[in-house]
C-alpha positions, 0 to 999 in steps of 0.5 A, a space after each residue: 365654366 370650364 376653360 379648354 388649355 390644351 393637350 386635353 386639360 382643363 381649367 374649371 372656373 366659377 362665376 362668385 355669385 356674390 362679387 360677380 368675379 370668376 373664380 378658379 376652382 382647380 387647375 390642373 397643375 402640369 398644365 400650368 407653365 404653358 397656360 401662364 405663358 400663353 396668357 401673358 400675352 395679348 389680353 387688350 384684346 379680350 372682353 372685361 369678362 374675359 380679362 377678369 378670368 384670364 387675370 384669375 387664372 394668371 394668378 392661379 397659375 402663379 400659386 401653382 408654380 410655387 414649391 409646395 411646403 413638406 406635409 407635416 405630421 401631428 400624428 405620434 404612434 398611440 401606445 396606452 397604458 394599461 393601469 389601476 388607479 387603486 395600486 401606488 405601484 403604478 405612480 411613475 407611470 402616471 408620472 411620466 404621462 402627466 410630466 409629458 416624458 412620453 410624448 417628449 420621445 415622440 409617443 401618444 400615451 394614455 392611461 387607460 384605467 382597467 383595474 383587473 390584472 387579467 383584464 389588463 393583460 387581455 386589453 394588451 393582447 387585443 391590441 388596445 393597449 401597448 404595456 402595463 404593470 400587473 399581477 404576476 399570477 396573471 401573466 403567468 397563468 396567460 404564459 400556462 395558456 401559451 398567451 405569446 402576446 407579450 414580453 415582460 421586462 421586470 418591474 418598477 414597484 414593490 413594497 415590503 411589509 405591505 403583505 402580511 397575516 393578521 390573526 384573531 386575539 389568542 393566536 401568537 403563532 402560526 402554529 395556534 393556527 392549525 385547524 382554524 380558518 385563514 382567508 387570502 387570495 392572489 398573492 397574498 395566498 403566495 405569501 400565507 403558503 410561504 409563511 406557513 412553510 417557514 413555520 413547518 406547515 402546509 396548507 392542508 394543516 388549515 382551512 383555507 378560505 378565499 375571500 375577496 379582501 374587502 370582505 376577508 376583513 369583516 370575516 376577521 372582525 365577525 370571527 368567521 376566520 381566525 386570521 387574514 393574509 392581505 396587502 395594504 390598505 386591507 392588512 391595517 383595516 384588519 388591524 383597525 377592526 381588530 385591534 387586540 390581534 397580532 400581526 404573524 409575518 409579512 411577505 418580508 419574512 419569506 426564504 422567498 424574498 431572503 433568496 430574490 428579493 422580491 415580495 409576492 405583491 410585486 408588479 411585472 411589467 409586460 409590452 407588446 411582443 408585436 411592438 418590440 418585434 416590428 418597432 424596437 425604437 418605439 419600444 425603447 422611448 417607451 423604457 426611456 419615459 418610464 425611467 425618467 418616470 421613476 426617477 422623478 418619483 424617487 426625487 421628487 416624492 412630495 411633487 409626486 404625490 401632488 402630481 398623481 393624487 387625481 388618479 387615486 382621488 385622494 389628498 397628497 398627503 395620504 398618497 406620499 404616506 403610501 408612497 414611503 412604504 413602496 420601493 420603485 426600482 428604476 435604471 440604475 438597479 435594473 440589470 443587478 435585479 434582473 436575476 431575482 426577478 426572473 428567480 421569482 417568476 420561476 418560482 412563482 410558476 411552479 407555487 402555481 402548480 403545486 396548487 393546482 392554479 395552472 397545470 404546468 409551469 411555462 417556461 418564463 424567459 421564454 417571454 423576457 426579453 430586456 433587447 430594448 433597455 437601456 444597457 448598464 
């Protein structure tokens, strides 16, 4: 039934098939006023039908006229997080997802397990993810590419000794090594070059094999290479299949990390260029949870290694084992290491180079940009 109310509105009204009611359907609110008024008046006169629809529309009328309440969001802005879940470098992150830090800045972010370096960085470029903490050489290889999707801002791991070359039984030093077979790959083919550098050598004075980890330490127990460079856990599966063997360097004894301070293994944090360009506050909760994040990690490690065993599907106690071998530099030491860390990717542009990885070094502060952090 639809009820003319003048100045061409209309109030629409159905008969409830079940009560035998009027019901208003819709009302067209700026008519309102004027219909409630008219119908305040002189409804004796109108049938029992009528007066149940006048009565209806009254009403309706009634709630029209209230103030209505302010919408309310629930929607925060989704900025995910790129990670793996086979690295300990990424434990404050996970920390600050499950401890709620983000979503107390008023963000929506969700681990997103993408185990590849690479594959990390091409989900933040394609705009699924916002930030992730990955592998130097493959950010800057996307810099080599012109890649100008990102910003990296420093990094929240790192951990010394983890990288290191183990050789075969009869090899005391790097020099037994010449001519003989050493596998790595990644960083810890950064690290070896270093290694061999301090010890005057190069790697044309070996036979250089690369390998995936898992399978460089069976070569190493097969006796098909002489020696690995690998991060943990592969450098003590090495150890453990090996054991008469000896262990030459770590990424410890570098000039590389005696100048910066940083080891080759070491994480870098990138975000979005697009996100810290066009929503510089929403980037600046984002550093605020990581560092609440850190800080937790760093005060709380048994809680920690409680709180994040699901991600890595291991017992607490193998994860707070891991944990004492990581270093997670938080706020507090971030502008004082700032300078190392863009040292290191410098240097570590041009290690690509001379070996032939990317054909010319980018320009790496072109893509830092701290505008967002905390200032100390």
């Amino acid at each position: 039934m639809t009820v003319s109310v003048g100045t061409g509105k209309r109030l629409h009204m159905k008969n409830d098939i079940v009560t035998g009611r009027m019901k208003v359907m819709s009302i067209d609110t700026t008519a309102a006023p004027g219909l409630c008024k008219g119908l305040g008046n002189g409804l004796g006169g109108l049938s029992a039908l009528a007066r149940r629809a006048a009565l209806a529309v009254t009403l309706a009328c009634a709630a029209a006229s209230l103030p209505m309440a302010p919408a309310r969001s629930d929607t925060l802005p989704k900025l995910d997080f790129a990670g793996s879940v086979t690295w300990l470098g990424m434990v404050p992150i996970m920390v600050a997802v499950d401890q709620g830090y983000f979503k107390d800045e008023g963000l929506d972010v969700n681990f997103q397990v993408i185990l590849s370096s690479v594959d990390r960085l091409m989900s933040l470029t394609s705009g699924s993810t916002a930030f992730s903490n990955l592998g130097r050489t493959a950010v800057i290889a996307q810099m080599a590419r012109g890649n100008d999707s990102f910003y990296w801002f420093g990094n929240i791991d790192q951990a010394p000794r983890n990288e290191g070359c183990w050789a075969r039984p009869g090899i005391a030093s790097f020099q037994d090594l010449k001519g003989k077979k050493i596998a790595a790959n990644t960083s810890a083919e950064m690290t070896m070059g270093y290694l061999l550098q301090s010890n005057g050598m190069t790697k044309k004075d070996i036979q250089f094999v690369d390998l995936p980890p898992t399978e460089m330490v069976v070569a190493l127990s097969k006796g098909d290479v002489d020696a690995v460079c690998v991060w943990q856990p592969f450098l003590d599966n090495a150890k453990k299949l090996v054991p008469q063997g000896k262990l030459l360097g770590t990424d410890m004894d570098t000039d590389s990390y005696k100048k910066t301070k940083t080891v080759a293994s070491a994480d870098i944090l990138v975000i979005s260029r697009k996100l810290v360009d066009e929503h510089p506050d929403q980037a600046r909760k984002l550093a605020a949870a990581i560092f609440k994040g850190v800080e937790y990690t760093n005060a709380h490690p048994e809680e920690t290694a409680k709180l994040v065993a699901h991600y890595f599907k291991k017992p607490p106690e193998e994860i707070l084992a891991g944990m004492k071998t990581f270093q997670y530099p938080g706020e507090t030491v971030w502008q004082a290491r700032l300078k190392g860390q863009e040292d290191h990717m410098r240097e570590f542009a041009q290690w690509l180079v001379d070996n032939k990885k990317i054909p010319a070094a980018p320009d790496v502060t072109k893509w830092l940009n701290t505008s967002f952090l905390p200032k100390s």
